[in-house]
C-alpha positions in Angstrom: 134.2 55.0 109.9 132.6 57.2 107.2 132.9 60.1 109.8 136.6 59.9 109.9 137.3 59.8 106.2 135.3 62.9 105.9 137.1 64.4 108.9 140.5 63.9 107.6 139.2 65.1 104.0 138.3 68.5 105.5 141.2 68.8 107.1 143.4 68.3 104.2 141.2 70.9 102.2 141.5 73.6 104.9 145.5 72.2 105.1 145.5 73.2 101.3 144.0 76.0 101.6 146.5 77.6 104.6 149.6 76.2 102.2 148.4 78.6 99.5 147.8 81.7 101.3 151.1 81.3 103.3 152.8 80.3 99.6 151.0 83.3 98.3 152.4 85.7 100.7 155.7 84.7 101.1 156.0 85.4 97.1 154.7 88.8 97.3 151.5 88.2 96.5 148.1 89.2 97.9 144.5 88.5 98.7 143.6 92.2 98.0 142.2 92.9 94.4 143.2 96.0 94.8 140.3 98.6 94.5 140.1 100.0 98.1 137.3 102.3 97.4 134.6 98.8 97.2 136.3 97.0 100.0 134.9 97.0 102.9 137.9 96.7 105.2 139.8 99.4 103.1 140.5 101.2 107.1 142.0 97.9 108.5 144.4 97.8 105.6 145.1 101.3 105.3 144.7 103.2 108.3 142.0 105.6 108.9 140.5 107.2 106.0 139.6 110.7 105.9 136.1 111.5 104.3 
């Protein structure tokens, strides 16, 4: 029994979780802070950067 409780406690956790990134983005917002020259998938986001 304990098992399941937990199971469905996760689940509404990660649930949450989606729900605010998708509420995030449709608003305009983003997960990106914004410095591109720390992040380390600044090339997924932007393309191909030239050294």
């Amino acid at each position: 029994m304990a098992t399941v409780v937990i199971g469905i406690i996760v689940a509404a956790v990660i649930s949450a979780a989606a729900y605010k990134i998708y509420s995030d983005k449709k608003k305009g917002k983003s997960a990106c802070g914004g410095k591109c020259s720390c992040c380390g998938g600044g090339c997924a986001c932007h393309g191909e950067m030239k050294k």
